[in-house]
N, CA, C and O of each residue as an XYZ file, in Angstrom:
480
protein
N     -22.529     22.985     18.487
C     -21.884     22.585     19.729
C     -22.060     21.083     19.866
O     -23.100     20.568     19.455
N     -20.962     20.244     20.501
C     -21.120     19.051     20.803
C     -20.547     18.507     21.701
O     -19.381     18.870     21.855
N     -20.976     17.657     22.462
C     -20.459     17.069     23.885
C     -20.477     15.869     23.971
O     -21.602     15.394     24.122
N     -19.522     15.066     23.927
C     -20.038     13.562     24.366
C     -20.841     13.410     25.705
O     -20.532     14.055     26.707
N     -21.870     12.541     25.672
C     -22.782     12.367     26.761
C     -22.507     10.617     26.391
O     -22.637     10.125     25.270
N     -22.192     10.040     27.366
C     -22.669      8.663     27.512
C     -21.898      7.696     26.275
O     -22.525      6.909     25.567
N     -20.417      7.935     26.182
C     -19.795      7.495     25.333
C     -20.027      8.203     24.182
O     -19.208      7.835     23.341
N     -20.548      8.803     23.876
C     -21.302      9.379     22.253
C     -21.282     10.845     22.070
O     -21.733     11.625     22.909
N     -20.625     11.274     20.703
C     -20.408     12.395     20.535
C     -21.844     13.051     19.968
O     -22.363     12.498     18.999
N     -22.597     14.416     20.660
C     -23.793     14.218     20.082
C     -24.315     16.101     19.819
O     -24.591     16.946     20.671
N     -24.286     16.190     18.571
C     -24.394     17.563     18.356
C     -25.617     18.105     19.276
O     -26.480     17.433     19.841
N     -25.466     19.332     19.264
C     -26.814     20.517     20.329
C     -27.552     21.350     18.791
O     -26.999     21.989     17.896
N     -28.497     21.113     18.938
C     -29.595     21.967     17.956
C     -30.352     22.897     18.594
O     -31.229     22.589     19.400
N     -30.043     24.161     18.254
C     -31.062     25.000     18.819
C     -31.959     25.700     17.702
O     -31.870     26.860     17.297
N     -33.004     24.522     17.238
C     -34.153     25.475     16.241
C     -35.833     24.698     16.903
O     -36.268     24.465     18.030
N     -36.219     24.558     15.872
C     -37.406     24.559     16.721
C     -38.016     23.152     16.964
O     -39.245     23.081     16.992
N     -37.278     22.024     17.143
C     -37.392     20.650     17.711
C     -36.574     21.337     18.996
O     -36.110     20.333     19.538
N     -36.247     22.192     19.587
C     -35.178     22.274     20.673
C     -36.732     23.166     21.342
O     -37.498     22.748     22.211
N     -36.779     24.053     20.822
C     -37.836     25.215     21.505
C     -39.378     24.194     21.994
O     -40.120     24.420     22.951
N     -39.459     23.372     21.245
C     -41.126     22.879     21.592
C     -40.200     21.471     22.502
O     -40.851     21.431     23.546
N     -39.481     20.756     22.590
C     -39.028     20.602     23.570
C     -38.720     20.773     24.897
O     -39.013     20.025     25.831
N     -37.919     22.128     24.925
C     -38.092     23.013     26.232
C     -39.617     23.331     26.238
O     -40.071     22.311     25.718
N     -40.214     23.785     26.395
C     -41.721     24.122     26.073
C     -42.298     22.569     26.981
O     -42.795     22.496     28.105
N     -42.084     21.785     26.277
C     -42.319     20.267     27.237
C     -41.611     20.428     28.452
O     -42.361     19.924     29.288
N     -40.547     20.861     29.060
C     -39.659     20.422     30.260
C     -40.270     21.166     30.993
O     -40.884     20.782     31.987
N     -40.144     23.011     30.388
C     -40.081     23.450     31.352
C     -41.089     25.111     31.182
O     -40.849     26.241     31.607
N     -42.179     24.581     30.410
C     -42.931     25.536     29.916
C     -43.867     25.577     31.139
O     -44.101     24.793     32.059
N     -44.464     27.217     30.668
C     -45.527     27.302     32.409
C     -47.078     26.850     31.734
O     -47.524     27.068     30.608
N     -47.593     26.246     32.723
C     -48.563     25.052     32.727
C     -49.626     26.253     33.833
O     -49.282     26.749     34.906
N     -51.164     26.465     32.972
C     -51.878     26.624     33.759
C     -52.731     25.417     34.518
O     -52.887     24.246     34.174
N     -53.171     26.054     35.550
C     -53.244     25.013     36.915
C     -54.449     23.735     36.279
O     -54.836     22.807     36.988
N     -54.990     23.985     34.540
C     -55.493     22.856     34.502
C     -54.841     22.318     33.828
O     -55.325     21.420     33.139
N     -53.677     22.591     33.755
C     -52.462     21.771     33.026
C     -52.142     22.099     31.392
O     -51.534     21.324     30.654
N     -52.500     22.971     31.127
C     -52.154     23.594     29.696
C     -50.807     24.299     29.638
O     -50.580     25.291     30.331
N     -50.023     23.835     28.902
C     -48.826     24.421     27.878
C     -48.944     25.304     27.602
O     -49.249     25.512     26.428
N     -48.818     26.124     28.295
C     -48.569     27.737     27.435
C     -47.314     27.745     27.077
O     -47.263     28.966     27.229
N     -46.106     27.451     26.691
C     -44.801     27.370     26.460
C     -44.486     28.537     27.016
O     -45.177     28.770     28.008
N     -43.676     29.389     26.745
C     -42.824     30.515     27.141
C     -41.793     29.737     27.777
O     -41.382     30.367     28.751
N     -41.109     28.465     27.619
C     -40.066     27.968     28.644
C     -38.039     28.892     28.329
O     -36.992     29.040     28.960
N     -38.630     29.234     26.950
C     -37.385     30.350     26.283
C     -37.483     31.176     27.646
O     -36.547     31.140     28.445
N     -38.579     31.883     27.881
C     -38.719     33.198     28.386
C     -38.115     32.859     30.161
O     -37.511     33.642     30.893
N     -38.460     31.707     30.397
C     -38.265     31.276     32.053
C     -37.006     30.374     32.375
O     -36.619     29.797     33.391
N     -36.403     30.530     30.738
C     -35.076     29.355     31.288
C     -34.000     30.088     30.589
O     -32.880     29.682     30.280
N     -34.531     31.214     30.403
C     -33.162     31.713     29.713
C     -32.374     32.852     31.162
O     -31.160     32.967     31.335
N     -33.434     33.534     31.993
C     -32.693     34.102     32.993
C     -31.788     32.878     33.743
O     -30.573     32.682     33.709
N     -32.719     32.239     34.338
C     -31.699     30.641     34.854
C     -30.437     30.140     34.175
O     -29.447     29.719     34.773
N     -30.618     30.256     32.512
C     -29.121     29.630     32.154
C     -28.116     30.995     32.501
O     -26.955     30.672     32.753
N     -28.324     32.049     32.535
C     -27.296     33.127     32.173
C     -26.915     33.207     33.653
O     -25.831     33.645     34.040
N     -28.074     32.662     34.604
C     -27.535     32.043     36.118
C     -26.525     31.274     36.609
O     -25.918     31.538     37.647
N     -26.253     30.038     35.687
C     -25.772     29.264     35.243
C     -26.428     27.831     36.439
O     -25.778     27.016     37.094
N     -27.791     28.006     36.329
C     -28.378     27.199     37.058
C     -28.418     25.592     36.781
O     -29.363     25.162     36.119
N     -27.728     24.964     37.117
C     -27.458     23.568     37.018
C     -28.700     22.573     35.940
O     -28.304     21.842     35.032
N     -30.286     22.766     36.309
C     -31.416     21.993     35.917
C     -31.689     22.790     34.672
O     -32.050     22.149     33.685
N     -31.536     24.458     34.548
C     -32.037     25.300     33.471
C     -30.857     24.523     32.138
O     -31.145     24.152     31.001
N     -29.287     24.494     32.979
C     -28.543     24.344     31.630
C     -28.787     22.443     31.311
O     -28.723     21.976     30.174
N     -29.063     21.582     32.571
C     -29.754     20.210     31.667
C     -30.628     20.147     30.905
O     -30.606     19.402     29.926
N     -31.903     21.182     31.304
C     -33.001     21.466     29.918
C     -32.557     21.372     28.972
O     -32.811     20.509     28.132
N     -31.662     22.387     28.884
C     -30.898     23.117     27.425
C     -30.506     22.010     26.702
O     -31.047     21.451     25.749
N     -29.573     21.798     27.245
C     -28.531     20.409     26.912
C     -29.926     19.159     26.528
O     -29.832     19.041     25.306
N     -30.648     18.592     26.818
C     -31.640     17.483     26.859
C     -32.388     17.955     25.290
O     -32.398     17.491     24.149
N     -33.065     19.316     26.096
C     -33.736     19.895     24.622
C     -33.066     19.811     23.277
O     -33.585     19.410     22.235
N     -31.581     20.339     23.488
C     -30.675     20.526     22.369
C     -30.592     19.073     21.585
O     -29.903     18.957     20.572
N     -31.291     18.060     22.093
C     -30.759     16.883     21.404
C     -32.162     16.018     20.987
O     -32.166     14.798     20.822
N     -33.340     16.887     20.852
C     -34.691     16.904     20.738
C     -34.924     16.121     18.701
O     -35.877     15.635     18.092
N     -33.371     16.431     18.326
C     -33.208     16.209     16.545
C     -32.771     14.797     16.627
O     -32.704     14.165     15.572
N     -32.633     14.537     17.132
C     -31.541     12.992     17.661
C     -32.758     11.812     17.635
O     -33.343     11.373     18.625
N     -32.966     11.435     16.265
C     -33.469     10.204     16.447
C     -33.527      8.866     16.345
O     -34.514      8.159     16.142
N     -32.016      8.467     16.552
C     -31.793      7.059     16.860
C     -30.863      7.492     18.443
O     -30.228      8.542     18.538
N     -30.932      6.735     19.271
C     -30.002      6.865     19.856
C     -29.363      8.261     20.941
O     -28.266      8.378     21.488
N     -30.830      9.370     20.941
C     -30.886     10.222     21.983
C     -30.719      9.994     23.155
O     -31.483      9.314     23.840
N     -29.691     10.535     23.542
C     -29.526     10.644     25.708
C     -30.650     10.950     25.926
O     -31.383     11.688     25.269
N     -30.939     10.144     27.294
C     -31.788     10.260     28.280
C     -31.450     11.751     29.038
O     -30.478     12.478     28.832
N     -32.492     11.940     29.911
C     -32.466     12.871     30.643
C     -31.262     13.097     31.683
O     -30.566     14.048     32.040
N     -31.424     11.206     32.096
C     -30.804     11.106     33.223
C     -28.924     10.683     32.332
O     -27.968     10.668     33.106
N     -28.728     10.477     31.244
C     -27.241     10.195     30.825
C     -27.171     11.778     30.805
O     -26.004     12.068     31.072
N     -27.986     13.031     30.584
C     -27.744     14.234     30.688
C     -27.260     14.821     31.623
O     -26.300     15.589     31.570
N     -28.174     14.369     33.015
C     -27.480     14.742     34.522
C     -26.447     13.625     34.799
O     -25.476     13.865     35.516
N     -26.588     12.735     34.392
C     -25.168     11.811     34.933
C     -23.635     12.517     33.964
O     -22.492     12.391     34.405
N     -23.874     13.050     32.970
C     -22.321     14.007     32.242
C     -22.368     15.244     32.974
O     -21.316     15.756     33.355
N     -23.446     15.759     33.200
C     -23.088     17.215     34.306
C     -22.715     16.954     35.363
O     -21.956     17.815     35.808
N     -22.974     15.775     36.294
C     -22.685     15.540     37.292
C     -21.138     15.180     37.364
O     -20.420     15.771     38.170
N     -20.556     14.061     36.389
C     -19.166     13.859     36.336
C     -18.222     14.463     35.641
O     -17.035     14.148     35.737
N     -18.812     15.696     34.619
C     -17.850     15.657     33.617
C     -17.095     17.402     33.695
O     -16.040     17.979     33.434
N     -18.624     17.709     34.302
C     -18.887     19.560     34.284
C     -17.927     19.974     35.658
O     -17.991     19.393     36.742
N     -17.127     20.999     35.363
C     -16.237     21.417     36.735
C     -16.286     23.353     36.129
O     -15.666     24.322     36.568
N     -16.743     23.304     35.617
C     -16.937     24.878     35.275
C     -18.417     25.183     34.990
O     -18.458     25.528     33.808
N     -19.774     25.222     35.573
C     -20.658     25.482     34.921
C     -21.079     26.584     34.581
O     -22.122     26.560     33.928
N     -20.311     28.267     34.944
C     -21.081     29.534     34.547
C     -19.832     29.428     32.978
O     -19.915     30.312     32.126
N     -18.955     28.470     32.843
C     -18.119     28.541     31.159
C     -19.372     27.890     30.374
O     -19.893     28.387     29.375
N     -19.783     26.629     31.038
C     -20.670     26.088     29.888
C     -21.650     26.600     29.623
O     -22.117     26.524     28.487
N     -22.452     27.517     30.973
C     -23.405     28.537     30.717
C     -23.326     29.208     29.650
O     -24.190     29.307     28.779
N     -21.967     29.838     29.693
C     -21.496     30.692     28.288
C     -21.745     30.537     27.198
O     -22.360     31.225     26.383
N     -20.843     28.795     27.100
C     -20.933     28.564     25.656
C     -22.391     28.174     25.178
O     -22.680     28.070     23.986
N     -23.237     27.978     26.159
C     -24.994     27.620     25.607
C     -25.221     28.915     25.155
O     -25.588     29.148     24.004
N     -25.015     29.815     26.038
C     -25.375     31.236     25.445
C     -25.156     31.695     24.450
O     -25.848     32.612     24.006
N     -23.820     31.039     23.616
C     -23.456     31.925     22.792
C     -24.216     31.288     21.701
O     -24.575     31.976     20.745
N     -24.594     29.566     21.788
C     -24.778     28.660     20.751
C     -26.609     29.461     20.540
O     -27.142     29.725     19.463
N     -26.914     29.570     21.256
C     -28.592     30.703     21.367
C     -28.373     31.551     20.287
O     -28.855     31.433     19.161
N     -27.343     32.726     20.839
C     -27.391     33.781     20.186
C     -27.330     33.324     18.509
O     -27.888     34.032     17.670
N     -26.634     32.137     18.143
C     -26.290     31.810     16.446
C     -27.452     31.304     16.351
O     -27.530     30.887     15.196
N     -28.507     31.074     16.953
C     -29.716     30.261     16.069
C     -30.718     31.657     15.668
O     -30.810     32.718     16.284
N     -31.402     31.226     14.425
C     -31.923     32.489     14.253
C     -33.918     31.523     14.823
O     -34.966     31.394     14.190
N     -33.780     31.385     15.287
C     -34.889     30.540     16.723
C     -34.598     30.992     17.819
O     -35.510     31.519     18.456
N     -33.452     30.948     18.314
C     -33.829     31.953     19.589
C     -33.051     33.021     20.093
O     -33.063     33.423     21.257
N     -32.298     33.509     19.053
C     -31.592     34.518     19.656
C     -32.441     36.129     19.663
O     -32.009     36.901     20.519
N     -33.600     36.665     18.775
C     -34.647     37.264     19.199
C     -34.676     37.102     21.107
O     -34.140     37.917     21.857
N     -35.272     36.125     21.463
C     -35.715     36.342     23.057
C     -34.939     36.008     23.699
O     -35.203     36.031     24.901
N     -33.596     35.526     23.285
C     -32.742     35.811     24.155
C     -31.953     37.440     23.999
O     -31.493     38.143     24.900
N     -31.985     37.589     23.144
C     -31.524     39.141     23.261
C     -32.624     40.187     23.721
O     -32.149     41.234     24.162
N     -33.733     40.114     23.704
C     -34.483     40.234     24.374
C     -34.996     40.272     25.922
O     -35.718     41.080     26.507
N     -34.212     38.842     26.445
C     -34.473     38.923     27.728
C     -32.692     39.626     28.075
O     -32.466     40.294     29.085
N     -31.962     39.404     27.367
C     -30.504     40.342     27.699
C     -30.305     42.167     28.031
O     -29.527     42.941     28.589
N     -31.669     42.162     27.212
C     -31.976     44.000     26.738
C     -32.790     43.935     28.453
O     -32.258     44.703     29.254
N     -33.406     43.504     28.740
C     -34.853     43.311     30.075
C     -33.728     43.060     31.208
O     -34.205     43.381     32.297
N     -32.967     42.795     31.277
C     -32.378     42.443     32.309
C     -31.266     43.770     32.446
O     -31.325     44.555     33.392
N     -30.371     43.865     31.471
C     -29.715     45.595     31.427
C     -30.319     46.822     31.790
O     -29.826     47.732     32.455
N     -31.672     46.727     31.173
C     -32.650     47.853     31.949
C     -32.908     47.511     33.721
O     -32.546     48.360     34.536
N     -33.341     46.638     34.033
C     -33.639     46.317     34.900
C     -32.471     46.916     36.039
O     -32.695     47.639     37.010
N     -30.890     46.245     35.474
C     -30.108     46.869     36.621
C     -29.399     48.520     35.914
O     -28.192     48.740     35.820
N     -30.374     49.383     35.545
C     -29.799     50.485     35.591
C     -31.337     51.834     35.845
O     -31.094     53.038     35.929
């Protein structure tokens, strides 16, 4: 997947410079401040939400391979902010770009299976 952010066309990686990334943004932190990662496990209900900050993770993380010339956080929310007019489509297409990595489509199908049970 690729999106220009900030003049620049810039591929999305979802392997495991993307996962220990997220893990940095938005991994759960015990209260003496330790990384336990699981941020897969807590940002994947949010993207299928199509929660605005869960899909900038994504998008930020996704570009975790990018080393000359990586978007900022904030050129991340400044293209969602101007560019995005559909966000449960782009939700989608993150979703689907998940399911092709063989990194995280395990817990995301996983949390897909947890959530189907859940509403039946």
């Amino acid at each position: 997947m690729e999106l220009k952010i900030n003049g620049h066309n810039v591929g999305l990686v979802f392997g495991m410079a993307f996962v220990r990334e997220l893990n940095h943004l938005a991994g759960v932190a015990t209260k003496e401040g330790i990384n336990l990662g699981m941020a897969l496990q807590t940002t994947i209900p949010s993207l299928l939400g199509a929660d605005p900050v869960a899909i900038a993770n994504v998008i930020y993380a996704a570009t975790a391979h990018v080393k000359i010339g990586r978007p900022t956080q904030e050129d991340v929310d400044a293209y969602l902010e101007s560019e995005v007019e559909d966000w449960d489509k782009l939700a989608e297409k993150l979703v689907a770009e998940l399911e092709k990595s063989n990194v995280t489509k395990g817990p995301l199908q996983a949390m897909k299976a947890a959530a189907a049970e859940n509403q039946n």
